[in-house]
C-alpha atoms as a printed R data frame, in Angstrom:
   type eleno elety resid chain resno       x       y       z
1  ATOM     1    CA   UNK     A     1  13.709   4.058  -7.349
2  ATOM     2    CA   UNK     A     2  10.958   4.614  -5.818
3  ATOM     3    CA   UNK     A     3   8.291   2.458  -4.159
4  ATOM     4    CA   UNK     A     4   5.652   4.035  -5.876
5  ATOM     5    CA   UNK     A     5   7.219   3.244  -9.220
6  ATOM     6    CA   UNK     A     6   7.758  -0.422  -8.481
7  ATOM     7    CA   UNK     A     7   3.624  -0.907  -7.079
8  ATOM     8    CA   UNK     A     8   0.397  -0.167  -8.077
9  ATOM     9    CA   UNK     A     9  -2.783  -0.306  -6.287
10 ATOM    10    CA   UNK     A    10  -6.441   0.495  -6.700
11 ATOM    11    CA   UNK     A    11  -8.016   2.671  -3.722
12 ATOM    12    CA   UNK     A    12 -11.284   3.468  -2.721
13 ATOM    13    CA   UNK     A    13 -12.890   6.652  -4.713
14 ATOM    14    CA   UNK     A    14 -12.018   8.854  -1.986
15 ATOM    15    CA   UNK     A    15  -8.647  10.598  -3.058
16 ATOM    16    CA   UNK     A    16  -7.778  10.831   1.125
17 ATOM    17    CA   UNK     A    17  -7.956   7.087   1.649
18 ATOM    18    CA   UNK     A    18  -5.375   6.797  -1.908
19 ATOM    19    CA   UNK     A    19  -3.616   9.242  -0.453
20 ATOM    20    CA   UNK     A    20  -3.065   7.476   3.026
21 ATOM    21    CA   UNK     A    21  -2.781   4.235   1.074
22 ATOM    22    CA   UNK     A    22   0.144   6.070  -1.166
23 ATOM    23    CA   UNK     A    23   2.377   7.243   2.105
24 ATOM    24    CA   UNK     A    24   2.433   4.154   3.660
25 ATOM    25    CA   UNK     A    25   3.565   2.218   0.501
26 ATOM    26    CA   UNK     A    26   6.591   4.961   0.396
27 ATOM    27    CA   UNK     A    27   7.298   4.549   3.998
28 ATOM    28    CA   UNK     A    28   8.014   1.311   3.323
29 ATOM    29    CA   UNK     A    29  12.097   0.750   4.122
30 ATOM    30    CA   UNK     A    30  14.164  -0.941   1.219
31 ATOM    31    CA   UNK     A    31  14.273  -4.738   3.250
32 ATOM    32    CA   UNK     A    32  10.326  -4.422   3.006
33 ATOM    33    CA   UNK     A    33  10.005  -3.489  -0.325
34 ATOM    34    CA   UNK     A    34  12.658  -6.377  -1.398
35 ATOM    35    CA   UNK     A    35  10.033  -8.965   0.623
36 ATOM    36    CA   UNK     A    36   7.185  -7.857  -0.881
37 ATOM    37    CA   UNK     A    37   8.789  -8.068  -4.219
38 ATOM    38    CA   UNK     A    38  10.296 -11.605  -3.485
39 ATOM    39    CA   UNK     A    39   6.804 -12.640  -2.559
40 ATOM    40    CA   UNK     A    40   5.015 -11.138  -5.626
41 ATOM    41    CA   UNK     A    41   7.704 -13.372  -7.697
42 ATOM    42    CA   UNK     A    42   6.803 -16.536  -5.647
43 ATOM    43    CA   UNK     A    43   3.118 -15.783  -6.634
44 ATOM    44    CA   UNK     A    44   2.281 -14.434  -3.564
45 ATOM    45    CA   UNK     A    45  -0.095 -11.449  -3.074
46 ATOM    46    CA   UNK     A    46   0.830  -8.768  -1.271
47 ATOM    47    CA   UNK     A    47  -0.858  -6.127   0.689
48 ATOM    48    CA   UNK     A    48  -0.775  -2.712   2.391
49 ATOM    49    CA   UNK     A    49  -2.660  -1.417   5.238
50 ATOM    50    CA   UNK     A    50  -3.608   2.343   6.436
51 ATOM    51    CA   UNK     A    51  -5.146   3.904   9.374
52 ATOM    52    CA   UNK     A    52  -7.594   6.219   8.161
53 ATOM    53    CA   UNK     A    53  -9.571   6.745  11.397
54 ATOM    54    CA   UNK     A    54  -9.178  10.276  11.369
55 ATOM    55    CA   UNK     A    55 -11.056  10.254   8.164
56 ATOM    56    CA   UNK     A    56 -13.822   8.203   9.181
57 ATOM    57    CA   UNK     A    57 -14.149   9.771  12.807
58 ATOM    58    CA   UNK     A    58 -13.906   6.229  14.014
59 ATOM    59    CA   UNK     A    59 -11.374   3.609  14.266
60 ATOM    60    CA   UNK     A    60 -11.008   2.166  10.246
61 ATOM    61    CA   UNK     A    61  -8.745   0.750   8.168
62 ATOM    62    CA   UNK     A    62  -7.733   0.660   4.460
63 ATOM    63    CA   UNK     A    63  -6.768  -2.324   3.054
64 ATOM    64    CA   UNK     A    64  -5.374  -2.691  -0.739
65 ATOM    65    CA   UNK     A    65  -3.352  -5.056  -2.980
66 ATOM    66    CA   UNK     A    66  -0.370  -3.948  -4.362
67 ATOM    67    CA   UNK     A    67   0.695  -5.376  -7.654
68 ATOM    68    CA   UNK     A    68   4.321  -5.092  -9.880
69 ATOM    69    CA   UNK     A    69   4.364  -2.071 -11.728
């Protein structure tokens, strides 16, 4: 399974910054995924983060929530 079908998240309107948002999330390895789950199950929130500073032509970041699919 992937991580993709075990998170959702809600991105910025730009489809790049989703994109970016969207790799990260299935880099994620199988012990990270398992943590984030554990958390979400405690009540915890979790979160993802993405450089996108080659979008924005200086250094920035994308932050988003990612919630049990």
């Amino acid at each position: 399974m992937s991580a993709i079908d075990d998170f959702l998240f809600e991105a910025s309107k730009d489809p790049r910054v989703g994109t970016r948002l969207q790799e990260e999330l299935e880099n994620l390895d199988e012990g990270q995924l398992g943590r984030m789950r554990e958390l979400q199950r405690l009540g915890g929130h979790a979160f993802i983060v993405a450089d996108i500073s080659d979008l924005e032509g200086e250094e920035a970041y994308a932050f988003a929530e990612v919630h049990p699919a």
